[in-house]
C-alpha positions as CSV (number, residue, x, y, z in Angstrom):
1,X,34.9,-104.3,-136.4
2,X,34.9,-106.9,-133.6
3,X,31.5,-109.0,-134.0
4,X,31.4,-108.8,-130.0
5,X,27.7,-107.3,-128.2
6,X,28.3,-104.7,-126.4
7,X,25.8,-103.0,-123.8
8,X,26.0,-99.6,-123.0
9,X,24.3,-99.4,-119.7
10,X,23.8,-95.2,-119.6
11,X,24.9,-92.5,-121.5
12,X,28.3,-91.2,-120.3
13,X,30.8,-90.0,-123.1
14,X,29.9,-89.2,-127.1
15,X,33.5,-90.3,-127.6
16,X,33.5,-93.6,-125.8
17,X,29.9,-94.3,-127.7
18,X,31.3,-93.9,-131.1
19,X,34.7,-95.6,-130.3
20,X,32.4,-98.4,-129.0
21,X,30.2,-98.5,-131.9
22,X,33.0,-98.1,-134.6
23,X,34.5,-101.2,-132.7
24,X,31.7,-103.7,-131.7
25,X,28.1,-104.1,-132.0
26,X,26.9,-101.8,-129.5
27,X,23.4,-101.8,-127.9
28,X,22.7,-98.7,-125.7
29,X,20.4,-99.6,-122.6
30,X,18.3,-96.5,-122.5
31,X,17.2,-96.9,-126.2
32,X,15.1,-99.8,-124.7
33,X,13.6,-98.1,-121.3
34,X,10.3,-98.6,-122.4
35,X,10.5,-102.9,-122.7
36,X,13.0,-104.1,-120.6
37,X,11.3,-107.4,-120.7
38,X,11.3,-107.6,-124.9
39,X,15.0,-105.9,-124.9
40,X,16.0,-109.1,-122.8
41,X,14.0,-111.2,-125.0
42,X,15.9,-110.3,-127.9
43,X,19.5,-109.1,-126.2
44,X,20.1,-111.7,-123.6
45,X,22.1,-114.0,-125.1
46,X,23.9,-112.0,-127.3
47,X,25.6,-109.6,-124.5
48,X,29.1,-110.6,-124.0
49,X,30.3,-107.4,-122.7
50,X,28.8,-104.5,-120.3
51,X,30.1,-101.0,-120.3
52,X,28.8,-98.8,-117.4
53,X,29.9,-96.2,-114.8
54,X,29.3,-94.5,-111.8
55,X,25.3,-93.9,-112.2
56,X,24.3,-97.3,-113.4
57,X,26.7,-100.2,-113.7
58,X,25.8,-103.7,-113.5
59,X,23.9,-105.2,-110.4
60,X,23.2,-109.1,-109.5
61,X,20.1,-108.6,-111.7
62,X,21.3,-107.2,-114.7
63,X,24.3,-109.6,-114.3
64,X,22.1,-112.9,-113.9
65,X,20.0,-111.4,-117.2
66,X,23.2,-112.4,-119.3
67,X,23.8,-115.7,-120.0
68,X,26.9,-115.1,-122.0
69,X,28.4,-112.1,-120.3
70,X,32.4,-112.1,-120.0
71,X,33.4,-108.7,-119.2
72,X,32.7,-105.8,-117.5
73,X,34.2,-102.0,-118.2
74,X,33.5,-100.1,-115.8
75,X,33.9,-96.2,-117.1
76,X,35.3,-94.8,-113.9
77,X,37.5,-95.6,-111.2
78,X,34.8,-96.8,-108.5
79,X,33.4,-100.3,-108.4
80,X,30.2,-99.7,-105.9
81,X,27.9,-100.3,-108.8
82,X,29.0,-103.6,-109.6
83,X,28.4,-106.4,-107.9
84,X,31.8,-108.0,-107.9
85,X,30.9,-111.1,-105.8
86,X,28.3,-112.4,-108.8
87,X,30.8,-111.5,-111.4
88,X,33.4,-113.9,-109.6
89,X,31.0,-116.5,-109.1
90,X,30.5,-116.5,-112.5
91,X,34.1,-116.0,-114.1
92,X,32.8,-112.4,-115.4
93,X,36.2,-109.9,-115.9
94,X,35.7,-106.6,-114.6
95,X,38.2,-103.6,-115.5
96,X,38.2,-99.9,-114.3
97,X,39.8,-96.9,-115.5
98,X,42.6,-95.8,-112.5
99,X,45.4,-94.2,-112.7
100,X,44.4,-91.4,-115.4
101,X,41.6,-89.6,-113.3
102,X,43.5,-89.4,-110.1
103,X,45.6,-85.8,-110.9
104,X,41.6,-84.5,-112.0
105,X,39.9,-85.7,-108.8
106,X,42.9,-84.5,-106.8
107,X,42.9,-81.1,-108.3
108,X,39.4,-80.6,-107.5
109,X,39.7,-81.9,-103.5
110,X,41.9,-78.9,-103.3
111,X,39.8,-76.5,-105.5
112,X,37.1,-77.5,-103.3
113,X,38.7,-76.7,-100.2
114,X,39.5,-73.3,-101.8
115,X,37.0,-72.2,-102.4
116,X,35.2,-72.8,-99.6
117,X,37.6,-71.6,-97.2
118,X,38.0,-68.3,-99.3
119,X,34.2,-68.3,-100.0
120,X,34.9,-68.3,-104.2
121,X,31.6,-69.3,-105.0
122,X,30.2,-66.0,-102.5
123,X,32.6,-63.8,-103.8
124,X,31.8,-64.1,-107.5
125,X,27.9,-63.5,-106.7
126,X,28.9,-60.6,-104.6
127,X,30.5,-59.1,-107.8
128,X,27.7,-60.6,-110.5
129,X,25.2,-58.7,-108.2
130,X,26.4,-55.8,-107.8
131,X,26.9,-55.4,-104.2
132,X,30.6,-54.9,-104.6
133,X,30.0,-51.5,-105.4
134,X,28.2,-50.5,-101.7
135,X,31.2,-52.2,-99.8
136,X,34.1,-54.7,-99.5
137,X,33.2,-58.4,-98.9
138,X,34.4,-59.4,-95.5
139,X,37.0,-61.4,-94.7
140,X,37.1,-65.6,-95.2
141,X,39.7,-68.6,-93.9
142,X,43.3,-68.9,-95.0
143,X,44.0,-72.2,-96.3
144,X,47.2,-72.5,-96.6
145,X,48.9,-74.0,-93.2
146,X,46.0,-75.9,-92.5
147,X,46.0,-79.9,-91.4
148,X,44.4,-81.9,-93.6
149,X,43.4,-85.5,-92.5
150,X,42.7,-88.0,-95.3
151,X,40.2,-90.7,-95.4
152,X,42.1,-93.5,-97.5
153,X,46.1,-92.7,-98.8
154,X,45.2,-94.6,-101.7
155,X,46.4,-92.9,-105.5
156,X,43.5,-90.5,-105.4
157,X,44.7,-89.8,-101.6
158,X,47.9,-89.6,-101.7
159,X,47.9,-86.9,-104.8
160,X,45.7,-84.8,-102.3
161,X,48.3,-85.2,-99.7
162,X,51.2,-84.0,-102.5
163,X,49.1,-80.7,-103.3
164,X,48.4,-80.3,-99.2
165,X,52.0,-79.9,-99.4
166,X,52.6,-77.5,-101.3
167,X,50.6,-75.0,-99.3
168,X,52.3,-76.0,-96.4
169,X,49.7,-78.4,-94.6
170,X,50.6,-80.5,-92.1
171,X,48.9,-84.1,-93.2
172,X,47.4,-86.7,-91.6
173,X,45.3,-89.9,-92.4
174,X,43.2,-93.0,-91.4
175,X,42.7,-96.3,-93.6
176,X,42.4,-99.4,-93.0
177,X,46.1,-99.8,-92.5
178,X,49.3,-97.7,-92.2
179,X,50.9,-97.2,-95.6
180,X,55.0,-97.9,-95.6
181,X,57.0,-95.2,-97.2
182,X,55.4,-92.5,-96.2
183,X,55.8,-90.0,-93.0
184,X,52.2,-88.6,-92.5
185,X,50.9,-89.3,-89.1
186,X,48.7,-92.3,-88.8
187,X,45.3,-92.5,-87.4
188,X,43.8,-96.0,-87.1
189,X,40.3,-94.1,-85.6
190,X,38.7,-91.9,-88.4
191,X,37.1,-89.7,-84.8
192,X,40.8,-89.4,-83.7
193,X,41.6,-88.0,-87.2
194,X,38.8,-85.6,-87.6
195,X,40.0,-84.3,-84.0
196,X,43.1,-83.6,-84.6
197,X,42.7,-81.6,-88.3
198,X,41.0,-78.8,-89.5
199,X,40.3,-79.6,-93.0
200,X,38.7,-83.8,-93.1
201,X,38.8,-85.0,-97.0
202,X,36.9,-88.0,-97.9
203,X,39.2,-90.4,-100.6
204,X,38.3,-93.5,-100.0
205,X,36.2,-96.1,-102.1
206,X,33.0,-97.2,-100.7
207,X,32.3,-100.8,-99.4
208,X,30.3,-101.6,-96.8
209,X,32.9,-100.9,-94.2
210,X,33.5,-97.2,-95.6
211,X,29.5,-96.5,-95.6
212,X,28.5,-93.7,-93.4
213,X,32.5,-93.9,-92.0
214,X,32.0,-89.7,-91.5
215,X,29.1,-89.8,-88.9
216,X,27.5,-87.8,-86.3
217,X,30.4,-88.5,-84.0
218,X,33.2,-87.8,-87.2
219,X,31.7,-84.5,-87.7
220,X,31.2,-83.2,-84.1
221,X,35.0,-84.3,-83.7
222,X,36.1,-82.2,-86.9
223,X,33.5,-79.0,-85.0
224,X,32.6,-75.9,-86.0
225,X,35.7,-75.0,-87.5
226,X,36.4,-77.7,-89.4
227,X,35.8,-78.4,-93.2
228,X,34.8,-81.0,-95.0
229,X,35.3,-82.2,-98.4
230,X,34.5,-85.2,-100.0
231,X,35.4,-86.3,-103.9
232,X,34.8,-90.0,-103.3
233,X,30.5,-91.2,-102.9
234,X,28.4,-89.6,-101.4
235,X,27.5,-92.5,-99.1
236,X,30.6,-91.8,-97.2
237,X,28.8,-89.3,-95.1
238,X,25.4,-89.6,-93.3
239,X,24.0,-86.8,-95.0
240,X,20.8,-85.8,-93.4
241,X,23.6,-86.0,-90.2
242,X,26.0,-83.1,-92.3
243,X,23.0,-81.2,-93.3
244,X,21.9,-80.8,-89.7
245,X,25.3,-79.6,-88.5
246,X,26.0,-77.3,-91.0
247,X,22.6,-75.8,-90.2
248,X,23.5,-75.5,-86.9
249,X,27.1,-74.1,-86.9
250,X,28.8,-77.7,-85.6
251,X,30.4,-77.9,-89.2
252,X,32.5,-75.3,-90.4
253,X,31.8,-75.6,-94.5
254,X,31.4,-78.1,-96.9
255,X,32.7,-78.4,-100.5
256,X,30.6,-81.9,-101.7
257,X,31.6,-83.5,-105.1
258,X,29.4,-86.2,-104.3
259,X,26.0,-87.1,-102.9
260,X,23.5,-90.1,-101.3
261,X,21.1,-89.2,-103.5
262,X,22.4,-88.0,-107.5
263,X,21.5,-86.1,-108.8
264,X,19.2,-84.8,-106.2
265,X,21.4,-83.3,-103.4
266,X,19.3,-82.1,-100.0
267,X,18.0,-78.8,-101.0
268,X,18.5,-77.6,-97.8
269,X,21.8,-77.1,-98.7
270,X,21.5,-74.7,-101.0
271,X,20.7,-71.8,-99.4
272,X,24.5,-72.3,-97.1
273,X,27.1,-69.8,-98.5
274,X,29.6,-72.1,-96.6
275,X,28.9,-75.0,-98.7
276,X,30.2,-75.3,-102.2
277,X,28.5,-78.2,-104.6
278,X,29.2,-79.6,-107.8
279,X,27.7,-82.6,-109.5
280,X,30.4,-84.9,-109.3
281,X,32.3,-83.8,-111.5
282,X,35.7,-85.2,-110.2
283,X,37.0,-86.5,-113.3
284,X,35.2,-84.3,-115.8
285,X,37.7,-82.6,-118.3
286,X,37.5,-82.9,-122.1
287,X,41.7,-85.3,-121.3
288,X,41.0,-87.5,-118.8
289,X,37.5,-88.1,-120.3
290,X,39.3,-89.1,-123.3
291,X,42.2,-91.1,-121.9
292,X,39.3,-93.4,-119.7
293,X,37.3,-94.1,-122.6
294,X,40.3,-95.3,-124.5
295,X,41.5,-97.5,-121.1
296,X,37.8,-98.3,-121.5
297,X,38.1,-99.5,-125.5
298,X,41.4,-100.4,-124.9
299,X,40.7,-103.6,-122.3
300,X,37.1,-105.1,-124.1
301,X,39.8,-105.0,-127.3
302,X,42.5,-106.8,-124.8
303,X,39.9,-109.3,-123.9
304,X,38.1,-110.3,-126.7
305,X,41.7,-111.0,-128.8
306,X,42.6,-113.1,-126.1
307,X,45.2,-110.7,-124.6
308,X,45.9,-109.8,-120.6
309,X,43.8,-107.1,-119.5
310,X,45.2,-103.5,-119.1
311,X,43.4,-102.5,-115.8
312,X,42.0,-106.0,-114.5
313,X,39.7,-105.8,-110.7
314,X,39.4,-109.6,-110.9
């Protein structure tokens, strides 16, 4: 067991908590919610490490409240909830877990999409209820054939784009620059984009550029026929802005992975039989939990023997 003080900052994996404690002298944040102040006291200077994830990572202030802090693991792919400008001021490490969750989030853009277009999610409380048995269900949307424009052909993006494919959607996308190699149409305007598909799926990460990038104007382009699916953060989208146009028909359907405000979506959302939401759940199966927590493990082990880094941010 490696002497090292590690600081869990929420719970996320039973897994990943036992591999940290059977590894390193782990100290679990929310087992002190009720001192901050004394936890500090007695913590501080001890912490070299920080493990945290998508709900609570670590900000300027938790950063500055560790003297000795060298690393930072983040648990997930995204790096909004760690302030990587403090950590670089102050030599801190960060790593993230990439490359093993991107088939997971991938699959579900396009299980999203799904089932919204085919109204899944309707269908199966048609059956549960009982209705099934006084008449058939109606029609929904074909998928397949669709355009799909993608917000950021990065790995998550560009796996969406390979499973597009294979139901014969034309693609499209916008990012900050055109990718080589590839032969998807290029939009440099994310408006331009969302006018010329039908289905608009959010894969970018989020920085300050990205925030709110789907706005009033992005979703009145995309129009009453047009989806929208997002599997990156919620504050991608100006949500009060998507509530009110799927509320009054200017949006097609929704299937959201992610929210502004977890885990507290707008409850006016839930009554919308074209919108389909799950609580971000993107990279949520019992193997890629598994293979993250042990990319996770793997790096703090990397870095406190001295060795190069597996998945290194900065």
């Amino acid at each position: 067991m490696n002497n090292a003080c590690v600081l869990m900052t929420c719970p996320m994996f039973t897994y990943l908590e036992q591999e940290l404690e059977t590894r390193f002298k782990l100290i679990k944040l929310w087992d002190h919610s009720s001192s901050k102040t004394e936890f500090f006291n007695n913590y501080s200077s001890s912490i070299k490490a920080v493990v945290g994830n998508t709900k609570v990572g670590a900000d300027a202030k938790l950063i500055d409240s560790l003297p000795n802090l060298e690393i930072v693991a983040s648990y997930s792919v995204g790096l909004d909830k760690i302030d990587l400008d403090k950590c670089k001021q102050r030599g801190i490490k960060v790593t993230n877990t990439p490359d093993v969750l991107t088939d997971d989030v991938a699959d579900l853009a396009i299980g999203l999409a799904l089932a919204v277009l085919r109204k899944v999610c309707v269908c199966d409380r048609f059956v549960r209820s009982g209705n099934w048995i006084s008449g058939d269900f109606g029609l929904a949307t074909k998928f397949s054939g669709k355009s799909v424009g993608i917000v950021g052909l990065g790995r998550i993006g560009s796996e969406i784009a390979k499973r597009a494919e294979a139901f014969q959607c034309p693609i499209s996308y916008h990012s900050r620059s055109k990718k080589p190699n590839t032969n998807y149409k290029y939009y440099s305007n994310i408006v331009d984009l969302a006018a010329n598909c039908e289905i608009l799926v959010v894969a970018c990460a989020l920085t300050e550029e990205t925030h709110h990038i789907v706005n009033r104007k992005v979703i009145d382009a995309l129009g009453p026929k047009g989806f929208l699916i997002n599997i990156a953060r919620g504050a991608h989208v100006d949500e009060p802005e998507l509530v009110s146009a799927l509320l009054e028909g200017r949006l097609g359907g929704a299937g959201l992975d992610v929210f502004e405000n977890e885990p507290e979506p707008p409850e006016k959302l839930f009554a919308l039989d074209n919108v389909v939401l799950v609580p971000h759940v993107g990279s949520d199966t019992e193997e890629t939990s598994k293979a993250m927590a042990d990319l996770v493990i793997s790096n703090l082990e990397a870095h406190f023997k001295g060795e190069p880094l597996l998945t290194p941010v900065i």
